[in-house]
Backbone bond lengths (Angstrom), bond angles and torsions (degrees), N, CA, C in turn:
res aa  C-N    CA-C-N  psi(-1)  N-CA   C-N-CA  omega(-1)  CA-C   N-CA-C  phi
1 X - - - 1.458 - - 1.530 108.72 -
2 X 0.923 124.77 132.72 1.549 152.54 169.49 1.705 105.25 -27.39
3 X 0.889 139.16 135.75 1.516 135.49 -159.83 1.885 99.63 -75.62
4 X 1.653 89.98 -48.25 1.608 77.01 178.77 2.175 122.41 -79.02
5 X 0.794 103.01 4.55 1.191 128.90 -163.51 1.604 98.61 -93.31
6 X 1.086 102.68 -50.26 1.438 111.54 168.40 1.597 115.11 -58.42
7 X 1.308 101.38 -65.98 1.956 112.69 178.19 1.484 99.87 -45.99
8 X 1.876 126.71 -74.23 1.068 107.61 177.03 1.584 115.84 -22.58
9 X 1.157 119.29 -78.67 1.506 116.54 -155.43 1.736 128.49 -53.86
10 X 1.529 88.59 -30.93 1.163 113.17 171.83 2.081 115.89 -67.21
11 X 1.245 101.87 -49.87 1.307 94.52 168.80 1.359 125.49 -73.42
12 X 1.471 117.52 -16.83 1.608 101.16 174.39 1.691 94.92 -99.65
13 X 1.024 131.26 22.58 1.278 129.62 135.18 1.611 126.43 -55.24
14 X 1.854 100.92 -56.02 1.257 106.55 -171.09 1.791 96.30 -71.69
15 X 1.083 129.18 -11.62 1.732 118.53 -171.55 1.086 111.07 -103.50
16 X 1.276 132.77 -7.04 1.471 140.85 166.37 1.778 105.60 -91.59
17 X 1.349 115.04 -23.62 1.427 112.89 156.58 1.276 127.11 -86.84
18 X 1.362 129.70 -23.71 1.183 128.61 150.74 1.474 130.52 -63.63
19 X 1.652 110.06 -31.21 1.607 109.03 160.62 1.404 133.98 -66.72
20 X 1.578 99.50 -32.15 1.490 99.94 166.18 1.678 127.78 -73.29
21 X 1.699 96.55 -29.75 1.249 102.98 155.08 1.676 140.58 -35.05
22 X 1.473 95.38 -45.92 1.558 123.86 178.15 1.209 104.34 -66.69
23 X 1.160 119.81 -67.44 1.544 127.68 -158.85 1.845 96.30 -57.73
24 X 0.924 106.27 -55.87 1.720 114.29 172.24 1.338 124.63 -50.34
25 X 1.435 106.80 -28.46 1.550 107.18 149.06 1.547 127.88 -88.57
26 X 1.125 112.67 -30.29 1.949 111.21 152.46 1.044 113.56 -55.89
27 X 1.357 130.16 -47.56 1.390 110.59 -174.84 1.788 121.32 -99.53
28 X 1.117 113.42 17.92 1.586 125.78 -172.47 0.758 131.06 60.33
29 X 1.401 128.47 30.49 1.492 135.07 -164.32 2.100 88.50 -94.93
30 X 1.138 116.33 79.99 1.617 138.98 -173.14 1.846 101.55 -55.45
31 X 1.249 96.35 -45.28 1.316 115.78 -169.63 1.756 101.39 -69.86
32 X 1.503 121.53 -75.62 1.291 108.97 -178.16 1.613 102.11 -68.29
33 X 1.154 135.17 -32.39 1.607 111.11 -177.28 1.647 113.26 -43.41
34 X 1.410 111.97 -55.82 1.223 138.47 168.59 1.476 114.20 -25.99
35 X 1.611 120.45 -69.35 1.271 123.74 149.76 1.391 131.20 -20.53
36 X 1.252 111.43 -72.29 1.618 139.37 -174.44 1.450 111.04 -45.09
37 X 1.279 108.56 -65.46 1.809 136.82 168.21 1.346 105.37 -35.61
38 X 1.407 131.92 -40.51 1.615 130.76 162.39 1.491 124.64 -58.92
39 X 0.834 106.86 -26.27 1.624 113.81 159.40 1.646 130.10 -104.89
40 X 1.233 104.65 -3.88 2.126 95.75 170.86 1.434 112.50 -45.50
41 X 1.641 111.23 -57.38 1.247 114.31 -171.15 1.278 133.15 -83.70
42 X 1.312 116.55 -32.76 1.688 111.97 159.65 1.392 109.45 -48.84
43 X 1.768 123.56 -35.42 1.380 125.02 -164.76 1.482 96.29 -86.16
44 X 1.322 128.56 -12.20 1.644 136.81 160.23 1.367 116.05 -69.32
45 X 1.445 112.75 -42.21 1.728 117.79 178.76 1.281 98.38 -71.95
46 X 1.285 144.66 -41.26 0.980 118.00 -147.75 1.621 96.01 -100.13
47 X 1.210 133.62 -41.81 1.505 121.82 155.47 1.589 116.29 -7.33
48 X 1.188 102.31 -79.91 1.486 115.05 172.60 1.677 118.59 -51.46
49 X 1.403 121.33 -40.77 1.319 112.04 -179.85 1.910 95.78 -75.94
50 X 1.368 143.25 -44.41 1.093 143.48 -160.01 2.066 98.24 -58.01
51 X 1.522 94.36 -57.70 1.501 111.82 -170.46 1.715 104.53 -43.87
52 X 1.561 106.92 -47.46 1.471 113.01 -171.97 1.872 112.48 -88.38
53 X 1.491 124.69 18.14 1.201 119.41 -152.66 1.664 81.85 -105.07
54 X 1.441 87.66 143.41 1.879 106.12 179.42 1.390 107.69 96.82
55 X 1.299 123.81 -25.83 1.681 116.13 158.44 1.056 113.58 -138.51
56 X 1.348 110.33 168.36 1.830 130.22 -146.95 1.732 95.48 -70.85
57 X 0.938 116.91 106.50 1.192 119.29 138.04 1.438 141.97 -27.81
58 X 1.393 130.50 131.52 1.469 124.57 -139.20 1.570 88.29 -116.03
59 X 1.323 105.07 174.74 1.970 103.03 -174.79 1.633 110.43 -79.00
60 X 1.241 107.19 -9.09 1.208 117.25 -151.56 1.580 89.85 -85.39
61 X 1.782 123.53 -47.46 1.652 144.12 178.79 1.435 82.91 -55.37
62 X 1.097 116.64 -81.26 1.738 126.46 -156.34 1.611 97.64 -25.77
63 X 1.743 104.64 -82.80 1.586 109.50 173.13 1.206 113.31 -12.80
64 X 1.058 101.14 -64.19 1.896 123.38 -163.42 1.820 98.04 -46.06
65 X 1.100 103.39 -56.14 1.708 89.98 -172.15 1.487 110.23 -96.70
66 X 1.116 127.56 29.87 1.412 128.97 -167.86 2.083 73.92 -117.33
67 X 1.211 99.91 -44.05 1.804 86.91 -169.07 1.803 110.89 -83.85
68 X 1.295 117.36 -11.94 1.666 120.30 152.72 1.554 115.82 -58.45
69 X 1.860 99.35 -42.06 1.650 80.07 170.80 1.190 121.70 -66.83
70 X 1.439 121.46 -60.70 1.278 104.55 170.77 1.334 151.45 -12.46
71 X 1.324 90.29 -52.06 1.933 125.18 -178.45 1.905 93.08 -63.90
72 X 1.907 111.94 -38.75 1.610 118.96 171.54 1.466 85.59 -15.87
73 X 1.636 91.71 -98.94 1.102 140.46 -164.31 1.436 124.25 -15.86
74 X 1.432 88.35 -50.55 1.630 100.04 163.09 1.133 136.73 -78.28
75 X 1.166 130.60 -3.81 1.103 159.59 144.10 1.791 127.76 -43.86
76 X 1.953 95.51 -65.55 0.999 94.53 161.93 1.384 150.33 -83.82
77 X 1.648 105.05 -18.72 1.630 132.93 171.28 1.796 104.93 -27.12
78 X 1.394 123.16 -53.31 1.117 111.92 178.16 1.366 138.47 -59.41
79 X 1.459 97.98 -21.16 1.726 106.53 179.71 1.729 98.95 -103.19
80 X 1.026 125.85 -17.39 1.901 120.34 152.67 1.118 135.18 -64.53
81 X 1.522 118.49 -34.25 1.222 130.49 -161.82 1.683 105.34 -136.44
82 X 1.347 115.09 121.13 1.701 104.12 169.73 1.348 110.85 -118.71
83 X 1.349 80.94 -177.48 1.590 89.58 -164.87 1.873 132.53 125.94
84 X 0.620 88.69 -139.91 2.129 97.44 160.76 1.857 80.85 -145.61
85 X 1.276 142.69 -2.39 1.777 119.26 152.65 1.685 88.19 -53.09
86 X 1.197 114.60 -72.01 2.084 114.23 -164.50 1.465 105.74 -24.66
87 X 1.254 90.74 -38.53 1.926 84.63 -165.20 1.352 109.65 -65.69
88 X 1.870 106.73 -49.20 1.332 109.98 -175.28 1.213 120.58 -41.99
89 X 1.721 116.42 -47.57 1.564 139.02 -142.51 1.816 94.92 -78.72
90 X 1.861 90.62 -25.93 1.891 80.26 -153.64 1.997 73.62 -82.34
91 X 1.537 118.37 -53.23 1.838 90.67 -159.78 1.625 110.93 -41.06
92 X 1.579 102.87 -40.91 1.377 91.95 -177.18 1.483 129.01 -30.76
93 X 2.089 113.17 -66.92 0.952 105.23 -174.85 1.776 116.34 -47.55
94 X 1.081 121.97 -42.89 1.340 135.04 -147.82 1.190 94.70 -61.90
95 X 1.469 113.87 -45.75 1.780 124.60 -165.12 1.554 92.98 -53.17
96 X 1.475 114.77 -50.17 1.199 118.24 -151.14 2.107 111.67 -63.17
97 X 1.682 83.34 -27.02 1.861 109.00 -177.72 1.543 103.19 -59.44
98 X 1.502 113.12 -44.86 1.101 118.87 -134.91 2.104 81.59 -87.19
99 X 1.461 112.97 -35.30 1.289 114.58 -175.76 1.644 106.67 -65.15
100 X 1.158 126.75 -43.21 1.536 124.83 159.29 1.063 95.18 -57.20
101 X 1.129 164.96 -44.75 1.632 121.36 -153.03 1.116 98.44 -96.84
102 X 1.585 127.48 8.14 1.671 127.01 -154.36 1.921 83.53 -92.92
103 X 1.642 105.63 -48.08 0.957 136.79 -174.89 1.647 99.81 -36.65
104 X 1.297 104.00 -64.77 1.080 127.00 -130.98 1.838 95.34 -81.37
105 X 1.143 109.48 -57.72 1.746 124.39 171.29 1.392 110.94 -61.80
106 X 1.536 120.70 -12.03 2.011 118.23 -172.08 0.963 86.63 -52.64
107 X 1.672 140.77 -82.97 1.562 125.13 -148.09 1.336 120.40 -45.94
108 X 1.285 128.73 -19.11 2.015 139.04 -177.66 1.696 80.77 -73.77
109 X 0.993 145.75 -21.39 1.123 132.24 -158.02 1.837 122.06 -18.24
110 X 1.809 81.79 -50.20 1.614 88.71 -166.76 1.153 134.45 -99.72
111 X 1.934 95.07 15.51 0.938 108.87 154.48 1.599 134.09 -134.66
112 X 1.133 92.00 61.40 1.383 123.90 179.77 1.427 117.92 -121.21
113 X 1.647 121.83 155.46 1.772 117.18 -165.71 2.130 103.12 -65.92
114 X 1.444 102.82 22.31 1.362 96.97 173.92 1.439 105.92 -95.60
115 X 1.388 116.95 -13.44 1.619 126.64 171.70 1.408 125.79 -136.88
116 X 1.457 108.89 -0.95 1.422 115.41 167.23 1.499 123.87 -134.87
117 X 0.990 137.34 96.05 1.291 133.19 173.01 1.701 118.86 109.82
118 X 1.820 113.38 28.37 0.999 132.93 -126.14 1.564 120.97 -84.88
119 X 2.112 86.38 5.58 1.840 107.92 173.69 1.945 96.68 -64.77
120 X 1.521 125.59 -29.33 0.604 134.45 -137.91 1.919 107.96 -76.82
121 X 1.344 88.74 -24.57 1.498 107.84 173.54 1.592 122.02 -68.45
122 X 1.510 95.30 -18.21 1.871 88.63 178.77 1.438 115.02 -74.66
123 X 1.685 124.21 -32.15 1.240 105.83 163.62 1.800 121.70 -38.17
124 X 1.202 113.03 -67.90 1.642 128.20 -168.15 1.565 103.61 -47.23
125 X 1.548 103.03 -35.33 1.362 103.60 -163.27 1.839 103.62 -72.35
126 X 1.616 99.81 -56.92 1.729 93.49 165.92 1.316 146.82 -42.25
127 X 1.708 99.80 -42.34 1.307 111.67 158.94 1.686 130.78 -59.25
128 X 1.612 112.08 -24.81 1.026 95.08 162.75 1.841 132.09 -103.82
129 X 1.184 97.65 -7.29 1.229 101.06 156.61 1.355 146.20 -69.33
130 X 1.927 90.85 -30.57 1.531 101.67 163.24 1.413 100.98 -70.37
131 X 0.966 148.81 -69.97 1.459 166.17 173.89 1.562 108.24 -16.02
132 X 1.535 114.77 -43.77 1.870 109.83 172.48 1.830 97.69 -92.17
133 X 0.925 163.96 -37.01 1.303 165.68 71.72 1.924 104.49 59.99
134 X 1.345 109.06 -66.09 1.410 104.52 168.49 1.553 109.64 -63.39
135 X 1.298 114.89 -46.28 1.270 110.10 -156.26 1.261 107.85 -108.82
136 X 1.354 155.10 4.63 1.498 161.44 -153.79 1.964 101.04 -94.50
137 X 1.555 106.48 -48.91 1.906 113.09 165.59 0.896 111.00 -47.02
138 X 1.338 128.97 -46.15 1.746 118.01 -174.09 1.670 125.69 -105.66
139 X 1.535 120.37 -0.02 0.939 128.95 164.14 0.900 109.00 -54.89
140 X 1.476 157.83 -37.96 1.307 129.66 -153.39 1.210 131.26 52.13
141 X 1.451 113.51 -148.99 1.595 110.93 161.01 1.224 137.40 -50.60
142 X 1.619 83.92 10.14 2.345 90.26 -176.12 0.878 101.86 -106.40
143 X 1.440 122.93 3.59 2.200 116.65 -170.28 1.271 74.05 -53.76
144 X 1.585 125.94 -116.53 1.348 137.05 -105.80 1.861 86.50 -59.44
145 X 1.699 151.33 -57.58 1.005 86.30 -178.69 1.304 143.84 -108.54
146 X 1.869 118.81 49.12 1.615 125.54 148.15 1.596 103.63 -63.59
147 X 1.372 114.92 -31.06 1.484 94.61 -156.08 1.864 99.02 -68.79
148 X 1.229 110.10 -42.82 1.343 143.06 -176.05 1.951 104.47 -50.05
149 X 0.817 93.58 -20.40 1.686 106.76 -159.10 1.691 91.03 -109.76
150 X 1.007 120.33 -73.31 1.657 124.74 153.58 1.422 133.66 -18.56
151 X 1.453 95.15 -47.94 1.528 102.27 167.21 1.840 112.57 -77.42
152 X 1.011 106.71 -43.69 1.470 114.66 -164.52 1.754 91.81 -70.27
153 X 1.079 120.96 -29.18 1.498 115.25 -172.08 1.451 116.29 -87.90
154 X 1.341 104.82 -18.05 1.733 112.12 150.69 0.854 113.66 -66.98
155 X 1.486 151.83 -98.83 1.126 161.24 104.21 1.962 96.83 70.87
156 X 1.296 108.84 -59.77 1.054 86.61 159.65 1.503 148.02 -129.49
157 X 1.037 95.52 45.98 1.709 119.76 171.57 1.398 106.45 -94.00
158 X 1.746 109.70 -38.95 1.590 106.32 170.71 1.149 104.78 -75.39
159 X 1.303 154.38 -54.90 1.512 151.36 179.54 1.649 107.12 -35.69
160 X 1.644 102.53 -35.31 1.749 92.55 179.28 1.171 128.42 -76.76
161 X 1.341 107.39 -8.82 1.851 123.61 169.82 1.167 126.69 -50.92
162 X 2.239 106.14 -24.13 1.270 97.76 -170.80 1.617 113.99 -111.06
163 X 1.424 104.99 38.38 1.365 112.55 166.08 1.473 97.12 -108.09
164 X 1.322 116.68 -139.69 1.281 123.22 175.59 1.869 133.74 -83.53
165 X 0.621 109.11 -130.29 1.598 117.62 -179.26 1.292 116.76 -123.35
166 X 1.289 138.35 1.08 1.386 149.30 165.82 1.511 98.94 -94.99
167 X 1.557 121.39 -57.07 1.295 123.32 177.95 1.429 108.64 -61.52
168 X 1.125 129.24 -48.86 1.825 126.62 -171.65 1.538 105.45 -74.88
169 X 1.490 134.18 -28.82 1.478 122.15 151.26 1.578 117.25 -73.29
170 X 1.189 149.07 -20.23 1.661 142.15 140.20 1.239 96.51 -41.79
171 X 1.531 139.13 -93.44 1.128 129.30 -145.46 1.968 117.15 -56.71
172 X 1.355 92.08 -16.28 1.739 90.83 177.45 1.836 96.96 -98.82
173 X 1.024 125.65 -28.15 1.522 100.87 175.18 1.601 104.24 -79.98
174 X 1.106 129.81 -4.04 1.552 131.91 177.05 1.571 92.62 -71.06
175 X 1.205 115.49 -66.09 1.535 112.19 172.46 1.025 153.23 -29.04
176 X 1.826 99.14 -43.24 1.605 124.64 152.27 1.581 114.18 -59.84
177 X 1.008 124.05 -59.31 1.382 141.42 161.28 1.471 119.69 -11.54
178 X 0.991 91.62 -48.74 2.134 108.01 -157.51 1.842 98.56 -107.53
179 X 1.845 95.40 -21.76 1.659 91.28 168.33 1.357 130.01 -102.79
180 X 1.696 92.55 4.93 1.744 96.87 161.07 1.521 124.37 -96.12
181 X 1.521 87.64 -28.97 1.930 88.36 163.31 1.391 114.13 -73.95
182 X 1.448 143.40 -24.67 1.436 147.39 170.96 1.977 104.09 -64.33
183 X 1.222 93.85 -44.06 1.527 99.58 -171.99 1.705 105.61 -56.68
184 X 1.291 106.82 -38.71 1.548 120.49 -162.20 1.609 97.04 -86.93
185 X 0.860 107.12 -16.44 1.617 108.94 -165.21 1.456 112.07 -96.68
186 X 1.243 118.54 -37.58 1.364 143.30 -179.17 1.412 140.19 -106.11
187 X 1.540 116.75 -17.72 1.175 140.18 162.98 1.835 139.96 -137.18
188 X 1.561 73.48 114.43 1.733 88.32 -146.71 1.771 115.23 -58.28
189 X 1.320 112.06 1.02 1.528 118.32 -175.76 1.475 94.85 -100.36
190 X 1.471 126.67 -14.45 1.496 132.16 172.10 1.802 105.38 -48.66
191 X 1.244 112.93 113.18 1.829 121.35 178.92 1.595 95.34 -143.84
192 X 1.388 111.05 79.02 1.654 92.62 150.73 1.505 130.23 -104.32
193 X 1.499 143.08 135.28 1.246 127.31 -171.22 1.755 98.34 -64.61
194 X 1.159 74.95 171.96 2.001 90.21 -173.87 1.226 118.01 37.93
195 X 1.350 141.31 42.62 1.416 156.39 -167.96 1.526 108.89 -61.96
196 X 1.690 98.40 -37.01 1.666 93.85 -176.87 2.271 101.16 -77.92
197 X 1.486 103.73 -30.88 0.880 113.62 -152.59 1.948 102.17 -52.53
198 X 1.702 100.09 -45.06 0.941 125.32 -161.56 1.567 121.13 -87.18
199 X 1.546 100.28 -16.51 1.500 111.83 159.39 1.588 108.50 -88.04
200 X 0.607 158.55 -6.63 1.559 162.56 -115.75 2.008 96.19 -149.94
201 X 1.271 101.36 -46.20 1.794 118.84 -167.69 1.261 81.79 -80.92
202 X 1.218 151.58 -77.45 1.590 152.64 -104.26 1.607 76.82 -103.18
203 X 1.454 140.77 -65.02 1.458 157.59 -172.62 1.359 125.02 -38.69
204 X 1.363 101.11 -38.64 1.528 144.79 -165.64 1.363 94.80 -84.78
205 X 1.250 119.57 -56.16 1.529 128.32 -167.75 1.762 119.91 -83.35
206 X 1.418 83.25 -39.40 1.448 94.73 175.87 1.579 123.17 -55.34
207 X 1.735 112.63 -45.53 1.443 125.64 174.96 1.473 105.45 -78.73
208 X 1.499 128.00 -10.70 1.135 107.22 171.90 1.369 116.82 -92.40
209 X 1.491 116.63 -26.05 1.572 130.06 169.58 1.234 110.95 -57.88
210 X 1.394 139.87 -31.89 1.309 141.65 169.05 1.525 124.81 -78.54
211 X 1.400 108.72 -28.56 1.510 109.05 159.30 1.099 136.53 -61.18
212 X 1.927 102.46 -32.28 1.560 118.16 177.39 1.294 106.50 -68.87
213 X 1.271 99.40 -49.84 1.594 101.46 -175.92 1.641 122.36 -73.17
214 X 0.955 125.41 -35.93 1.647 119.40 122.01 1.433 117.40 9.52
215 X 1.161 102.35 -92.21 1.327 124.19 -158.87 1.760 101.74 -67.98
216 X 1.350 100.56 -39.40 1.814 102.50 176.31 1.450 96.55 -59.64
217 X 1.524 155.72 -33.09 1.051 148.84 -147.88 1.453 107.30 -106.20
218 X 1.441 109.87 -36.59 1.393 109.22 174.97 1.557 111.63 -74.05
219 X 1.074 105.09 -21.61 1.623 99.93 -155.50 2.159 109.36 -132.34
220 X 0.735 106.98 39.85 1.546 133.89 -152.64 1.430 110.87 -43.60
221 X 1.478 129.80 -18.25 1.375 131.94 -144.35 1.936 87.16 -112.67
222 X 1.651 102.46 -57.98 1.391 92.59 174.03 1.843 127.39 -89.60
223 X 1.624 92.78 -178.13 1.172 88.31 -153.52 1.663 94.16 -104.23
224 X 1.964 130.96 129.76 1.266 142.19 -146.26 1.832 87.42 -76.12
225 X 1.595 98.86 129.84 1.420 105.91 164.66 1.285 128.39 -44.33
226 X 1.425 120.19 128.58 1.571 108.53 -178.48 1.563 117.08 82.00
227 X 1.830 119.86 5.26 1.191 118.95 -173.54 1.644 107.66 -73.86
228 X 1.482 93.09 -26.39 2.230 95.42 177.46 1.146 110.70 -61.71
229 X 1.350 120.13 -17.71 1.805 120.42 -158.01 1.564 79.46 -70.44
230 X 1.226 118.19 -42.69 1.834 118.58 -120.35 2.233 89.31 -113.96
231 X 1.364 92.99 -11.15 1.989 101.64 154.72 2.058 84.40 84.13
232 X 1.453 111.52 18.36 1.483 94.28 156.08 1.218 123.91 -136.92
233 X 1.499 130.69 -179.76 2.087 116.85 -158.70 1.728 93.68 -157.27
234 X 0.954 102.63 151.48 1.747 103.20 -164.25 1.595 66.50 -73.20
235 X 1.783 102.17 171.81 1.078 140.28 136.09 1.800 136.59 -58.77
């Protein structure tokens, strides 16, 4: 099959697994959501490895799926390990995601709201301050690493600014993402309905917005398979 032919198919693979995903978290079926959630992201890596197969891959791709595994990992830690260990194991992996992509976006540096447009940073900055602020009283022995985890998850949501506009909306719904599971985790007046639904959607979107945009960076002239589904078109 045709390389792009492949990616197409492959990505409305990954969105027909992420929808069923959804619905399984609206309707509480804990057990198959649970299931399902083990495969978004391998079915995300491999999108991306299919899309990029037949030419060299750039450091920026490589990163890119070295921090999906991770994201695996984190993913699955909860259904391996119970306890509040699960919890630990899954921030762990994530921390570790979030340091590849920190990795991975440094060279955009300078063009990111850390050198261009630099009012742009007070959102991120509030959000994460409000964000350790809710949750820093009830951590306990986990402040230093929420605070640690908090920082690094700023850090790189602004770093994703300095690719494009698919990547700088991933890295801010990654943000939302990681601050509704912190919210739930850490602050006990935290009640949102559909909490899994809505961490899961924002999460979901975020790793796929960064792949596209990915792929817009590696590959600049054409336009990323499946970008009409998702209402965007390279330039």
């Amino acid at each position: 099959m045709p390389r792009r032919s492949a990616a197409r198919v492959t990505l409305r693979i990954f969105l027909a697994l992420a929808a069923v995903h959804l619905v399984w978290q609206l309707t509480d079926q804990s057990a198959y959501a649970r299931v399902s959630q083990w495969f978004l992201m391998p079915v995300l890596a491999v999108f991306l490895l299919v899309r990029t197969r037949g030419v060299e891959r750039t450091r920026l791709v490589r990163l890119t799926l070295v921090a999906l595994g991770f994201s695996w990992l984190g993913d699955t830690a909860p259904s391996l390990v119970e306890g509040d260990t699960a919890f630990l194991v899954m921030v762990g992996f994530f921390l570790v995601a979030q340091v590849v992509y920190i990795v991975a976006f440094w060279p955009h540096r300078d063009q990111s709201v850390l050198r261009q447009r630099r009012a742009l940073l007070l959102p991120y900055a509030v959000a994460i301050v409000a964000l350790v602020l809710a949750c820093a009283p009830h951590a306990g022995t986990l402040l230093v690493p929420v605070l640690a985890y908090g920082l690094l998850l700023g850090a790189m949501a602004v770093l994703a600014t300095g690719l494009n506009s698919l990547v700088w909306a991933g890295g801010a719904l990654f943000l939302v993402s990681d601050g509704l599971i912190a919210m739930n985790a850490f602050a006990p007046w935290w009640d949102l309905p559909g909490q899994g639904f809505w961490v899961m959607l924002t999460y979901i979107a975020a790793q796929l917005l960064i792949v596209l945009g990915v792929l817009r960076t590696h590959d600049p002239i054409d336009r990323v398979p499946g970008s009409t589904v998702l209402g965007t078109q390279r330039r």
